[in-house]
LOTORNU-495857 format. One line per field, with one value per residue (C-alpha): y, x, z. Coordinates in nm, 3 decimals. Layout:
// residues N
y = Y|...
x = X|...
z = Z|...
// end
This chain:
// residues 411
y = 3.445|3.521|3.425|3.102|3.022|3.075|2.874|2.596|2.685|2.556|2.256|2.111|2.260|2.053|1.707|1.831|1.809|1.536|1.316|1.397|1.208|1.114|1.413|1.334|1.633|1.812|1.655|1.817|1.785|1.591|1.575|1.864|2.003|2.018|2.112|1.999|2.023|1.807|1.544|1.379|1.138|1.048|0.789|0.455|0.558|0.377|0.550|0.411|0.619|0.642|0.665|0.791|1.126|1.293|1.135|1.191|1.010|0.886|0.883|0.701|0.718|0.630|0.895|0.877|1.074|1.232|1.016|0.749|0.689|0.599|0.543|0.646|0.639|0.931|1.012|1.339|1.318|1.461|1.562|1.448|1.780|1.691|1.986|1.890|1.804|1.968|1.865|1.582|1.311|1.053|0.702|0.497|0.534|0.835|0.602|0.249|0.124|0.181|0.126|0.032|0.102|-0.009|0.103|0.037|0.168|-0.002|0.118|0.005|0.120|0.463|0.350|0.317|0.079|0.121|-0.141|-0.157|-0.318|-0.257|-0.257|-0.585|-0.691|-0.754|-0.613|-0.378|-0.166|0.143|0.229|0.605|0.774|0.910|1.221|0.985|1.012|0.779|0.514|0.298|0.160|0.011|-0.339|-0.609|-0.826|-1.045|-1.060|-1.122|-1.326|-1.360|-1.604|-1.526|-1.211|-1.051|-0.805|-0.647|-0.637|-0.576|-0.491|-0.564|-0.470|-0.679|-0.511|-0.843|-0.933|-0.621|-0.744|-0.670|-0.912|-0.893|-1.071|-1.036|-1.216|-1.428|-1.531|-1.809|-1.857|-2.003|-2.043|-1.829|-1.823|-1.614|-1.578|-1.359|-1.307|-1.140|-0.872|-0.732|-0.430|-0.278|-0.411|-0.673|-0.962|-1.124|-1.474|-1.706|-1.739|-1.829|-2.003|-1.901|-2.151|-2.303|-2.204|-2.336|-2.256|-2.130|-1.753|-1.642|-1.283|-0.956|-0.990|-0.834|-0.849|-0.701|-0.820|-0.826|-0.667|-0.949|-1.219|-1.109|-1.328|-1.226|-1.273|-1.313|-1.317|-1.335|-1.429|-1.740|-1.984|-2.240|-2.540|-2.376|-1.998|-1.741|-1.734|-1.566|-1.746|-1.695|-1.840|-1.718|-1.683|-1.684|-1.517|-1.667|-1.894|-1.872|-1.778|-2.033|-2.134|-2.200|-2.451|-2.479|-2.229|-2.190|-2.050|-1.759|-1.635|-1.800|-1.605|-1.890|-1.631|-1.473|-1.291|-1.110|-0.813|-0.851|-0.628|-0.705|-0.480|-0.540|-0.431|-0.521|-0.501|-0.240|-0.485|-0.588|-0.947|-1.061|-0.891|-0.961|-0.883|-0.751|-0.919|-0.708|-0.799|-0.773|-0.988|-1.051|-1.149|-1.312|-1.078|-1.100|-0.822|-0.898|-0.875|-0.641|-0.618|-0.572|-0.525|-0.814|-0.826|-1.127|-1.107|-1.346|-1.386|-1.276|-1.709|-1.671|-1.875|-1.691|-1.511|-1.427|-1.405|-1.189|-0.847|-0.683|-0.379|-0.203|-0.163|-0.134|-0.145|-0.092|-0.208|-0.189|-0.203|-0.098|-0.156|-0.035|-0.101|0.194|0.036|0.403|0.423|0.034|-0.026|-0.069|0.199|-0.003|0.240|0.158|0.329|0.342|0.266|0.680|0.751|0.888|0.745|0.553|0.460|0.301|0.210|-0.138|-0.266|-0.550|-0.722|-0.639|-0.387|-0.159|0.188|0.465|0.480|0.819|0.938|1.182|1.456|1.332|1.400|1.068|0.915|0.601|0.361|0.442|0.327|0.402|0.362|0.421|0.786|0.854|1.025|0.726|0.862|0.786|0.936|0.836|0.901|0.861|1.000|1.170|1.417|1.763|2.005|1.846|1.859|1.447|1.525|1.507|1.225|1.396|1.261|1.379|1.288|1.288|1.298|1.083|1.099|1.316|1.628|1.957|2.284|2.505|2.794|2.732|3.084|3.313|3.651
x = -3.718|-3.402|-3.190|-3.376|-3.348|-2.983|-2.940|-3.134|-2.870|-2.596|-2.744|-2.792|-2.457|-2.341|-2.475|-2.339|-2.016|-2.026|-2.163|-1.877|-1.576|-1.315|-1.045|-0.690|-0.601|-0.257|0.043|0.098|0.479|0.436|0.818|1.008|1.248|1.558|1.777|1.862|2.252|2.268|2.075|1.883|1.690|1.321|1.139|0.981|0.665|0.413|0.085|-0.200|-0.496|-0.564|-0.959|-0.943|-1.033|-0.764|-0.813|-0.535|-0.289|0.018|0.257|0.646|0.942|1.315|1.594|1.910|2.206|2.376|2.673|2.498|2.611|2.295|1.900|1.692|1.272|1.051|0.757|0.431|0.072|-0.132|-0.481|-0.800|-0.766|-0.387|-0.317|0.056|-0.056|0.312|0.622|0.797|0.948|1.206|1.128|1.433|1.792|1.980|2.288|2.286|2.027|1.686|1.514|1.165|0.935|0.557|0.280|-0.014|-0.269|-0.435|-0.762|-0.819|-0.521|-0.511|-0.134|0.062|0.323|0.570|0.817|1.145|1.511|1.809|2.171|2.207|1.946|1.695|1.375|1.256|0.959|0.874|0.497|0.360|0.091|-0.208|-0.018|0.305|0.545|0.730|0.617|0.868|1.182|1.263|1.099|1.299|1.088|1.344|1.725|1.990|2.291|2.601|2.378|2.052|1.909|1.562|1.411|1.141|0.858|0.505|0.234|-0.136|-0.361|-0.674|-0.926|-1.109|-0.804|-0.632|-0.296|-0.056|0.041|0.421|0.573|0.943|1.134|1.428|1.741|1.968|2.187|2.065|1.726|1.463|1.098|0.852|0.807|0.655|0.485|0.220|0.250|-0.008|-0.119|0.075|0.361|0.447|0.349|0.491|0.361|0.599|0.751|0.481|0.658|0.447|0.692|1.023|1.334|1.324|1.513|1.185|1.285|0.928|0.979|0.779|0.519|0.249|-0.026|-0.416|-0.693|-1.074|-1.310|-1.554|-1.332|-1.011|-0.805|-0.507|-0.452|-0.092|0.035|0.369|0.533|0.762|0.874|0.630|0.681|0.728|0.703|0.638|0.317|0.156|0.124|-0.141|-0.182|-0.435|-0.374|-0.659|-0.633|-0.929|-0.943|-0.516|-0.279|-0.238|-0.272|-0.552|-0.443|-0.125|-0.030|-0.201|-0.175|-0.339|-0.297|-0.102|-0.153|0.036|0.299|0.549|0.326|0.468|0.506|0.198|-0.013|-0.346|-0.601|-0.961|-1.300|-1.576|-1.899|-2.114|-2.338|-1.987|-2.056|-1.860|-1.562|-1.305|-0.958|-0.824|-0.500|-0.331|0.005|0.245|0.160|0.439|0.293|0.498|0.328|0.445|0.713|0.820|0.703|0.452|0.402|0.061|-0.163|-0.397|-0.619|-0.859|-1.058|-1.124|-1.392|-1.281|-1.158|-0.923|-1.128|-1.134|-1.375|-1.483|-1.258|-0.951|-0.936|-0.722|-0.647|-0.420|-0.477|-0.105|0.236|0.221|0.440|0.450|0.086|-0.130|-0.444|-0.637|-1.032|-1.252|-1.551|-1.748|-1.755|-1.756|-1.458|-1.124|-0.829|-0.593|-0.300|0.019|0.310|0.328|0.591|0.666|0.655|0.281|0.055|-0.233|-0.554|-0.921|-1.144|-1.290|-1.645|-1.694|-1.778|-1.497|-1.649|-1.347|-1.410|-1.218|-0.861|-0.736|-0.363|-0.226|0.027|0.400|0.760|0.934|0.742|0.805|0.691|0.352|0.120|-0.247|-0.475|-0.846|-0.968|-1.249|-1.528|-1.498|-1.154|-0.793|-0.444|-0.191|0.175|0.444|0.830|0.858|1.116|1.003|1.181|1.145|1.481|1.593|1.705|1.653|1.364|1.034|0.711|0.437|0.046|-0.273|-0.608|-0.847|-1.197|-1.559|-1.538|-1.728|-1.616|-1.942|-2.033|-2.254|-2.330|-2.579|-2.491
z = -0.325|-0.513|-0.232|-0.261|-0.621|-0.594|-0.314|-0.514|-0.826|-0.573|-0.454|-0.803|-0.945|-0.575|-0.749|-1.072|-0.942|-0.719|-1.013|-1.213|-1.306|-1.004|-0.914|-0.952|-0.874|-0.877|-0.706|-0.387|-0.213|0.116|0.167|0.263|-0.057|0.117|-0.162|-0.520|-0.475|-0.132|-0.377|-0.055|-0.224|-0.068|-0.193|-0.172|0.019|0.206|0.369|0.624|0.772|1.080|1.135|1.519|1.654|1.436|1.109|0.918|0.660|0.763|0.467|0.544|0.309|0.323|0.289|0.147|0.266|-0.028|0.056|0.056|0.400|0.543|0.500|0.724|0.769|0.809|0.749|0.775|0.901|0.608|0.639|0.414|0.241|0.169|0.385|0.594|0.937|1.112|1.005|0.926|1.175|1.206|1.264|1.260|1.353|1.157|1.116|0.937|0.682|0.747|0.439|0.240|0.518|0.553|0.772|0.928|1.128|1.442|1.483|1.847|2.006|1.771|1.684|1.408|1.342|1.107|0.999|0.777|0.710|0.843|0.726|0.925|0.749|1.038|1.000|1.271|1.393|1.539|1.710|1.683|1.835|1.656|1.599|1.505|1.808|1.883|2.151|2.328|2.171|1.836|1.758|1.709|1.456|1.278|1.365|1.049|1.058|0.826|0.647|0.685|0.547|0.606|0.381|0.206|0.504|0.444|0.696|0.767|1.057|1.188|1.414|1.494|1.656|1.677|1.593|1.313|1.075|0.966|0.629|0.477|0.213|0.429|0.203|0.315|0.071|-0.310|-0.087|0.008|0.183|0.299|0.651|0.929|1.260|1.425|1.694|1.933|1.880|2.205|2.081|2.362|2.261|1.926|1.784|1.683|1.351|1.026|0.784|0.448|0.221|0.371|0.235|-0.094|-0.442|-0.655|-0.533|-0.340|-0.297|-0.255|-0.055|0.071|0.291|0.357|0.669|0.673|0.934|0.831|0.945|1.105|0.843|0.589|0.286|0.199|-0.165|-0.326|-0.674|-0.702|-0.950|-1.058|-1.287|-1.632|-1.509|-1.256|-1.039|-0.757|-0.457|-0.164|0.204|0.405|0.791|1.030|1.387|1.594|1.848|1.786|1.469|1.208|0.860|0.710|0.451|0.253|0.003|-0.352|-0.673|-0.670|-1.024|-1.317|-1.655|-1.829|-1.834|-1.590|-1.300|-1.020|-0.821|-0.646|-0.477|-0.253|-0.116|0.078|0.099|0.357|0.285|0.422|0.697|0.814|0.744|0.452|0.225|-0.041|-0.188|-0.522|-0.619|-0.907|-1.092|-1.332|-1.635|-1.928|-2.212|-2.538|-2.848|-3.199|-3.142|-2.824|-2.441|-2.303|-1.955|-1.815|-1.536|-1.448|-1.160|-0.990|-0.709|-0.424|-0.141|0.257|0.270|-0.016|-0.307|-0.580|-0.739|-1.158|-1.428|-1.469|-1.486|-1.756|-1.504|-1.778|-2.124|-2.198|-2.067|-1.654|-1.381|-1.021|-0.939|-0.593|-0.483|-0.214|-0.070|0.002|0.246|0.241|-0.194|-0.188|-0.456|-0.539|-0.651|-0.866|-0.926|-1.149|-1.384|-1.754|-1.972|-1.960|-1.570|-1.600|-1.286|-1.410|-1.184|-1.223|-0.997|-1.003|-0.842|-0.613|-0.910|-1.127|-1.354|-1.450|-1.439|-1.748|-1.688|-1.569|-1.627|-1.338|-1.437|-1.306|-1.403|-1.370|-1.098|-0.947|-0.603|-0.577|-0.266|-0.223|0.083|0.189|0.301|0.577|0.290|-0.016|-0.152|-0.170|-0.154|-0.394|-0.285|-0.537|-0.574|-0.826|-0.951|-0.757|-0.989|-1.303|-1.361|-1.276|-0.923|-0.656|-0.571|-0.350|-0.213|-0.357|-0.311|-0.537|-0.386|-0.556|-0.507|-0.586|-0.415|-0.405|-0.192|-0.195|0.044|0.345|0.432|0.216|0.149
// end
């Protein structure tokens, strides 16, 4: 009887904690130190999980040489538990420019793709196994010239059509567009060139990119120059009965200030039927002493139309926002930087209710990215400054999420 009335005390200290407040958690190192005086800086990263038999995060990041000398992609498979799955690998080229890499998973295949720019400034790709070896040779996605530069790729996965989405920023001279392609999830087959905005002088730049299971559309957003300020743009791209455009491009969100640095994530919902986006941005706002910058945030239904009022994400100064969709908890992780290099995150409902803002311990941390876990949760990977000391830049991860360990044996 005793063993039973403590096993009952578990089971509702169990919901106890699994009611409670989302973890943060400590940061955990998910690049390897390699030493302070060699200064090898690792940062920007990017992260996808793979939800195959192995089910494990994939988390990429760019390394620079002390020198300087060269940039080059790698990347570790990190388990749910943010336990490191082996040890790191190299994706790219160790000479040249390799730089701000992106990843995504393909789901039917049980590939990765990861994709980044080169010194050239091409943008190139690189498939990996569930385990991340490397598949094949390098990917040719977009090839530079003397005048035309390609940079800043983002990538999105669709498992209704089980093809990856490409986008990057192409410069020709005082013009610029957004551009990109698909490719088939095998890597063989690429679609021809999507022309999100013709090379024009507004400056559209950073984009990125999320898919629907609902649908097998993307969204794609962007910032550019509008009439009087800086917007974010959206196109949506559809991949059934062939690749196109939906319609032309919109305004996706205009605060009446300057908005940019945009960031998109997607939820479907749980029948598999229909789904949405969260579009989060920077905001600068004129106050009476000056410009703040803030996070806003809209959402918009699985065809792009959007959806509610705005969301004021941040409740003071951010920048550099993320957002991810969890289908399992049904909500969004918005995740973004003070003005003081502390990681901030909320969660946010399919209908935009905004959850308490939680502040995760950091040095000087910078780049975040955030994706979906298998069990409702997220990993947050930032770089941050491992020794506290201001060099050099490390990857480090945050598991976010409700989470109980509690024995399963009696004694």
């Amino acid at each position: 009887m005793k063993k039973k009335l403590w096993w009952i005390a578990v089971c509702l200290l169990a919901l106890l904690v699994t009611a409670s407040a989302p973890i943060g958690g400590i940061p955990f190192r998910i690049s390897p130190y390699i030493n302070s005086i060699s200064h090898y800086d690792e940062t920007g990263p990017a992260i996808a999980f793979g939800t195959g038999s192995l089910k494990n995060y994939l988390v990429v990041w760019q390394q620079i040489n002390p020198d300087a000398s060269s940039i080059s992609v790698y990347g570790q498979m990190v388990y749910p538990n943010g336990g490191l799955n082996g040890t790191r690998g190299r994706f790219s080229p160790l000479t040249g420019y390799n730089a701000t890499p992106d990843v995504a998973y393909g789901s039917t295949d049980d590939h990765y793709l990861v994709v980044y720019a080169t010194d050239n400034l091409s943008i190139r790709g690189q498939r990996l196994t569930n385990t991340s070896t490397p598949v094949g040779s390098e990917l040719t996605i977009a090839v530079g010239t003397s005048s035309d530069h390609y940079f800043n790729p983002a990538i999105a996965y669709s498992s209704v059509s089980n093809i990856y989405l490409v986008v990057w920023r192409h410069t020709n001279g005082s013009t610029s567009a957004i551009e990109g392609r698909t490719i088939s999830a095998d890597g063989s087959t690429f679609g021809s060139l999507l022309d999100f905005t013709g090379l024009v002088t507004s400056t559209p730049q950073n984009p990125a990119a999320a898919s629907l299971n609902s649908n097998g559309k993307f969204m794609v957003v962007w910032d550019q120059s509008g009439s009087s300020t800086t917007d974010i743009f959206g196109r949506m791209v559809h991949t059934t009965p062939s690749v196109g455009f939906d319609a032309a491009a919109f305004v996706a969100y205009d605060s009446g200030y300057d908005d940019y640095a945009p960031s998109i994530g997607s939820l479907t919902s749980p029948n598999g039927l229909s789904g949405q986006y969260l579009l989060l941005c920077q905001a600068d706002y004129t106050t009476l002493t000056g410009t703040e910058t803030l996070i806003d945030g809209h959402l918009f239904s699985q065809e792009g139309a959007p959806a509610g009022s705005m969301l004021p994400v941040s409740l003071a100064s951010g920048n550099s926002p993320v957002a991810a969709g969890n289908n399992a908890s049904q909500e969004f992780l918005a995740v973004w930087f003070d003005g003081h290099a502390a990681v901030v995150a909320r969660t946010i409902s399919p209908i935009g209710s905004l959850s308490p803002i939680h502040y995760l311990p950091a040095n000087n941390a910078w780049s975040p990215a955030v994706t979906a876990g298998p069990l409702g949760d997220f990993l947050i990977t930032v770089q941050d400054f491992g020794d506290g000391l201001g060099t050099p830049y490390d990857v480090f991860g945050y598991l976010w999420g409700i989470r109980a360990y509690l024995p399963l044996i009696q004694k």
